[in-house]
C-alpha positions, 0 to 999 in steps of 0.5 A, spaced: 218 077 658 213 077 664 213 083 668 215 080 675 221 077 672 224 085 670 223 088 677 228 084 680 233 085 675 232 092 674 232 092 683 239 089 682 242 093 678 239 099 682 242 096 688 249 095 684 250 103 681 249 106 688 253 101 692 258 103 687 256 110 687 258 111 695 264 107 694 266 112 689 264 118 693 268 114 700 274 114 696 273 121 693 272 124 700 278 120 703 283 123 698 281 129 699 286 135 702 285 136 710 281 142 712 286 147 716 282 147 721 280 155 725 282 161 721 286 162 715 294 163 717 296 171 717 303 169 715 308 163 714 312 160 719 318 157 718 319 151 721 323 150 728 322 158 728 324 160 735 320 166 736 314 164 739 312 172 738 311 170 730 307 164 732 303 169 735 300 173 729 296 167 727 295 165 734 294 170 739 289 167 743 295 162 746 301 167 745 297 171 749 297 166 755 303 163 754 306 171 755 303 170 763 307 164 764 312 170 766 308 173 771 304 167 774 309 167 779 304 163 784 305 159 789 301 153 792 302 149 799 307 144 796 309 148 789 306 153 785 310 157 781 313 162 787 321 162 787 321 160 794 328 157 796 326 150 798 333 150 801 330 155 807 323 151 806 326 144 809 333 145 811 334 137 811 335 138 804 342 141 805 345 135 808 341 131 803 345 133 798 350 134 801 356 135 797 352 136 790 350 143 787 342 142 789 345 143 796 347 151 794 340 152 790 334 149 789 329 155 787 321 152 785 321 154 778 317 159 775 313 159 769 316 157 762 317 165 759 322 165 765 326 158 763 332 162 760 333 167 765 331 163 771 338 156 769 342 162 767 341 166 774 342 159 777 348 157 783 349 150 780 352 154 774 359 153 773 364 153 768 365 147 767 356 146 766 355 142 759 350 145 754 345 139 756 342 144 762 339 149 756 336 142 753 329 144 756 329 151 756 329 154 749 325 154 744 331 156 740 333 147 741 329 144 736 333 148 731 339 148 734 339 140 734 337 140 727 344 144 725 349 141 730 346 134 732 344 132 739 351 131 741 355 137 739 350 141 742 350 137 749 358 137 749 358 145 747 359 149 755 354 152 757 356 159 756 358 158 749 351 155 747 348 161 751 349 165 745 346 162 741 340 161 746 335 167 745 328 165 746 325 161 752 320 156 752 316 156 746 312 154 740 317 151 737 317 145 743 312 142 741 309 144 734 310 142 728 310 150 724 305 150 719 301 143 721 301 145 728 301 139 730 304 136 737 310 133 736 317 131 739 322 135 738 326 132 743 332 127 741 332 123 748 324 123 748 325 120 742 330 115 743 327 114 748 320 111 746 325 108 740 328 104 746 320 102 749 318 100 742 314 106 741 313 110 735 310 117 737 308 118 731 302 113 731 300 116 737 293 119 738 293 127 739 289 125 746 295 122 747 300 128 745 297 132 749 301 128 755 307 126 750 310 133 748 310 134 756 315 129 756 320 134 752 322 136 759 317 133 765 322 126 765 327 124 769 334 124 766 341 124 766 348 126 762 351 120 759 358 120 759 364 124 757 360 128 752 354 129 757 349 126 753 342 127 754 339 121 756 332 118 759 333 112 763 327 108 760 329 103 757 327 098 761 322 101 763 319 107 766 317 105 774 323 107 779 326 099 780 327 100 772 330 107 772 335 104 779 337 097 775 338 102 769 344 106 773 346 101 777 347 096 770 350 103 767 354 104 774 353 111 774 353 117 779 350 124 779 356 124 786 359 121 792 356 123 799 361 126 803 357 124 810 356 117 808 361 116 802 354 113 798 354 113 791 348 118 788 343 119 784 340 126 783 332 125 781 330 130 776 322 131 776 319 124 774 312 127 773 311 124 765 313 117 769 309 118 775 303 120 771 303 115 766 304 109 772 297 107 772 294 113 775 287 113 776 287 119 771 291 117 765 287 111 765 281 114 765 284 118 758 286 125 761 291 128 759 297 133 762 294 139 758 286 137 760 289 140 767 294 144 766 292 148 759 285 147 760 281 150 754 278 156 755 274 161 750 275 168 747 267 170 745 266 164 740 274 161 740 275 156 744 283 154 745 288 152 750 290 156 753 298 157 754 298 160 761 301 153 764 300 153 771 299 149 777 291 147 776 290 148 784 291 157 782 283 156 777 280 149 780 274 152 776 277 152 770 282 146 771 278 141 774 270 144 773 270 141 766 270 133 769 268 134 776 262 138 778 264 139 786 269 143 784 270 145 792 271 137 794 276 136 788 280 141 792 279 138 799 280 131 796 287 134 793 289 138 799 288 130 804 292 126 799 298 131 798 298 132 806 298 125 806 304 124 801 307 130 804 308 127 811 309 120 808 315 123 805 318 128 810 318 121 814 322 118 809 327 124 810 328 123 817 330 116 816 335 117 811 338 122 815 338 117 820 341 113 815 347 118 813 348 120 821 349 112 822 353 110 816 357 116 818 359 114 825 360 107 822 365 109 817 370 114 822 370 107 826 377 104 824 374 097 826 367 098 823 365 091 818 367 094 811 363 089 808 357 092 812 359 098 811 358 098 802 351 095 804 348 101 808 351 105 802 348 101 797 341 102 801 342 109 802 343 110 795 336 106 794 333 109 799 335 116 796 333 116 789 327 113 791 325 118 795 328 124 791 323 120 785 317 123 790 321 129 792 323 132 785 316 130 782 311 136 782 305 134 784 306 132 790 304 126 790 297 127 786 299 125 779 299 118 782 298 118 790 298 111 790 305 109 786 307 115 791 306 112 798 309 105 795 315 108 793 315 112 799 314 107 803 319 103 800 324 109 800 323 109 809 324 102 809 331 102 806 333 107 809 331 104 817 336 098 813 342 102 812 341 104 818 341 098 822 347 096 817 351 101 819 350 100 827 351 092 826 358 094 823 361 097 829 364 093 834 
């Protein structure tokens, strides 16, 4: 055989047996088990263990940390974690909510290590408080959902499941024990994205580092008899979709007793207004990039745990993107005065709202019909501005879909307000 006629031949089969080989090789590797990654574990942890300190023995780095979430207790100009009573910071707030329990006590929150002690102390606890209100405060939940389901535990009072409330936030809300993956552990979180046609499970961990926030930072309300936890966002999570959800469900945290609007009480929206579109979450940030930067113990680099507001360590919280660390914070400071004035605005008409519906309402002769319109805008009104208010960015999470709402909120209530004086005779 001609020697010029082997080599192609033999070149061939060379070719053949090494894509073979690499082939073999990927396939090889692929089912290979996932290496642990940093060290060895000391002990195992039991799934849904609820005592972060255990945790801490194979993490001490973000036990550590996590630890001064109890004494971190600083405040900003808009937040912070000062339990500065907000009632005495802006006293429009009494008549704001008026005749609901927020118009007795709304304190700022203090850090995660103070979760428990800080909704046990609280004045809108009552005898008739559901077991729902621990629902973002332990990390005894997960557990405890597991055993009794969702909505026993919701229907539970509030005292009786105390005593099975031990440990405050914690590990156990949002890892998985052993993998230490980031999960959800919230049954309304997941039912919830269910509702979106989401599957947190195919989620990057990018974009976990933003969803277990969402444990707790959303908005909600109890649905129902039993108080069941529920997040509003099954058509959708911008603030139309969240009023059409309470209006198609006719619900109401409460009735006004200046106005006789029916209420809806905001919680703290930040998951919502954040994942709106705003410039960060576009640009792939996530809540934990900004509130659990990762820092460096000599050669270990975590995140760290001490979870706080990120203008307390601009350096850290933001340096890591941003090179001017000094015009970030003055950037911050311009946007959230702006946002600040633009709501104090917002409250001083729907305060002029309620004062007119008011009178309107005392006046035997008032237009009835005129009168149920105003309500209805200054319900509109006011969710829209609490939506803003209860959110703990001060506007900054999304400045933009921040002025918009606002904006919108001013302008339902100067409505309500020219409803009510056109209903007098």
């Amino acid at each position: 055989m001609n020697r010029s006629k082997i080599t192609p031949i033999v070149l061939s089969v060379i070719i053949v047996i090494l894509a073979a080989a690499v082939v073999l090789l990927l396939i090889f590797m692929k089912n290979q088990p996932i290496e642990t990654r940093g060290v060895p574990a000391l002990i195992e942890i039991a799934a849904m263990e609820p005592d972060s300190e255990k945790w801490g023995v194979n993490f001490p780095n973000q036990y550590s940390t996590l630890l001064k979430t109890e004494t971190n207790n600083t405040g900003t100009v808009y937040g912070g974690s000062d339990p500065v009573q907000k009632l005495e910071v802006d006293p429009r707030l009494v008549t704001l909510f008026a005749g609901y329990a927020f118009s007795k006590d709304y304190k700022e929150d203090r850090g995660h290590m103070n979760s428990v002690t800080d909704v046990r102390a609280t004045l809108r606890i009552n005898d008739k408080t559901p077991g729902t209100c621990y629902s973002c405060k332990s990390a005894s939940n997960p557990s405890l959902w597991a055993e009794m389901g969702m909505a026993a535990y919701d229907k539970t009072p509030f005292n009786e499941l105390g005593a099975r409330i031990e440990e405050p936030i914690g590990c156990a809300n949002c890892h998985e024990a052993g993998t230490m993956r980031l999960i959800v552990t919230n049954p309304a979180l997941e039912e919830a994205l269910e509702a979106q046609g989401k599957d947190w499970t195919t989620f990057t961990r990018q974009e976990m580092r933003s969803v277990v926030c969402a444990n707790c930072h959303v908005e909600y309300y109890f649905k129902g008899d039993g108080k069941y936890l529920t997040f509003p966002w099954a058509g959708g999570t911008s603030i139309e979709a969240i009023e059409n959800y309470y209006n198609e469900y006719d619900f109401a945290d409460w009735t006004h007793p200046d106005s006789g609007a029916e209420m809806i009480k905001m919680q703290h929206p930040d998951y919502e207004m954040f994942t709106a579109g705003s410039t960060h979450f576009n640009a792939g940030v996530a809540c934990a990039d900004c509130h659990m930067p990762y820092t460096r113990d000599g050669s270990v680099k975590f995140s760290t745990h001490d979870v706080h507001s990120p203008l307390t360590n601009p350096a850290q919280a933001c340096g890591a993107c941003h090179t001017d660390v000094d015009y970030v914070v003055g950037r911050v400071s311009a946007i959230q005065g702006q946002v600040a004035a633009t709501m104090y605005a917002a409250e001083d008409a729907i305060l002029d709202a309620i004062e007119a519906i008011k009178v309107a309402a005392a006046d035997g002769k008032a237009n009835a019909k005129l009168i149920e319109e105003a309500r209805a805008l200054h319900r509109s009104a006011q969710l829209r501005w609490d939506f803003i208010a209860a959110e703990n960015s001060m506007g900054f999470h999304n400045p933009e879909e921040a002025l918009r709402i606002l904006a919108s909120a001013t302008d339902l209530a100067r409505q309500a307000q020219l409803k009510a004086v056109q209903a007098l005779p």
